[in-house]
C-alpha positions, 0 to 999 in steps of 0.5 A: 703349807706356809714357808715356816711350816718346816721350821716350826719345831726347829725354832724355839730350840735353835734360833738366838732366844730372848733370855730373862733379862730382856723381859725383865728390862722390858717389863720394869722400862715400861712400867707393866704389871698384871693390870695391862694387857699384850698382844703378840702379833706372828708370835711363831712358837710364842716366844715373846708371848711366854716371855711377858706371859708371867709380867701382865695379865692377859696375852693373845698370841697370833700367828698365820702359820697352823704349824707354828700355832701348834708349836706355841701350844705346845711351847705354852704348857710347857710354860705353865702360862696362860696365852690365847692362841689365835690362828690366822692373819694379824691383818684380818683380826675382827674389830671386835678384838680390842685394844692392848697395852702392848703390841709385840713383833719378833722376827716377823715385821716384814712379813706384814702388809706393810699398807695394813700396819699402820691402820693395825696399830690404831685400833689394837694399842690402847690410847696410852700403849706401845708397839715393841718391835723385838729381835734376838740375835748375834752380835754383829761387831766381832765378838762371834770370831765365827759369825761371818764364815756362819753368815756365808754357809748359810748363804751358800745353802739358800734360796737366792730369792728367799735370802733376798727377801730376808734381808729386805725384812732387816732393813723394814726392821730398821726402818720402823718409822716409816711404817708408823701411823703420825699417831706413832713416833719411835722412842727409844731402843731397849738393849740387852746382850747376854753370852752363851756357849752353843755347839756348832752342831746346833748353829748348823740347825740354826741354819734350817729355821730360816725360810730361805733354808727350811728342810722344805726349801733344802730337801735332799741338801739337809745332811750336806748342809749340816756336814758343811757347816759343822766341818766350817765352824769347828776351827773356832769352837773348842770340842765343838763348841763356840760363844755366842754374844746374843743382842736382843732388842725392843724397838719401842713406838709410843703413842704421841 
């Protein structure tokens, strides 16, 4: 069982979600339409795959965890979208698997062999496509009055290790430069912020869609933990309820 595999249900529904705008400004900044193709590589619950499904005209969607494959199906009829779901490493794709306008990374870069990335991006994006690094997530600069008492909950709540790792996997985020091939050069950075009102209920379960606290890494903590952080988050909501101001971004790499 992989570290996701707990959080596969959870995901889609409690972590920060990539709202309309962001693909519409993603689609339109790109010039894509249904002639072009993309491949979302640790596509989780296909959130980036649904998303760009309606703009282009075919989408693969990989992810190594079956879990979150299953949750993708799911999440895919739901969409009434047409996405191919492939079930294993993105690393391990047959060369057979060609090539693509646009590949898309959410919440996954440091997940990947970092060695293999590089190589990845040479033979899935076509002569003239991008890579699009995508991320959703709370703004960071004072807007969510709520976000550093949330920040240190989750901390508090977490495998020391795990949390460790994920914030490695924010600075690989960052750093998307360094793993491009010199074929590859980083162009720009899409930005999209929207505002939205979440219980703290909810921001609680948030808690439990990261693998440094999944229900797996928590066990019998699971209710402590939503109890802690409902009772830390309630001095700022009203009736239980906060504003989220929500960044989402697409790190866009170009063939040069």
């Amino acid at each position: 069982m992989g570290r996701f595999a707990t959080t596969a249900l959870l995901y889609e529904q409690f972590r920060p979600p990539y709202p309309p705008a962001f693909f519409q400004e993603v689609v339109a900044r790109l010039m894509l339409d249904k002639n072009h193709a993309l491949i979302d590589l640790g596509t989780g619950p296909a959130l980036l795959a649904i998303g760009f499904a309606h703009y282009v005209g075919r989408v693969v969607a990989v992810d190594l965890e079956p879990s979150m494959i299953e949750a993708a199906r799911e999440a895919v009829k739901r969409a009434r979208e047409e996405v191919m779901l492939v079930q294993g490493r993105a690393e391990d794709l047959p060369e057979d698997t060609g090539r693509f306008d646009v590949v898309t990374i959410g919440r996954a870069l440091h997940w990947f062999d970092e060695s293999a990335l590089g190589p990845l991006f040479e033979r899935l994006v076509a002569p003239s496509g991008v890579v699009a690094v995508c991320a959703s997530f709370s703004a960071t600069d004072g807007r969510n009055a709520w976000l550093e008492e949330y920040t240190a909950a989750r901390r508090a709540w977490s495998d020391e290790k795990l949390w460790s790792q994920s914030l490695s996997g924010k600075r690989a985020h960052r750093e998307l430069a360094s793993l491009l091939p010199t074929a590859f050069g980083v162009t720009e950075t899409i930005r999209v912020e929207t505002t939205n009102e979440i219980g703290v209920a909810d921001l609680a379960q948030r808690v439990l869609t990261f693998s440094s606290s999944s229900p797996a890494a928590l066990g019998e903590k699971v209710d402590p933990m939503l109890r802690d952080v409902e009772a830390r988050l309630m001095p700022f909501s009203r009736n239980g309820v906060v504003k989220e101001t929500v960044v989402s971004t697409a790190q866009i790499a170009r063939r040069r």
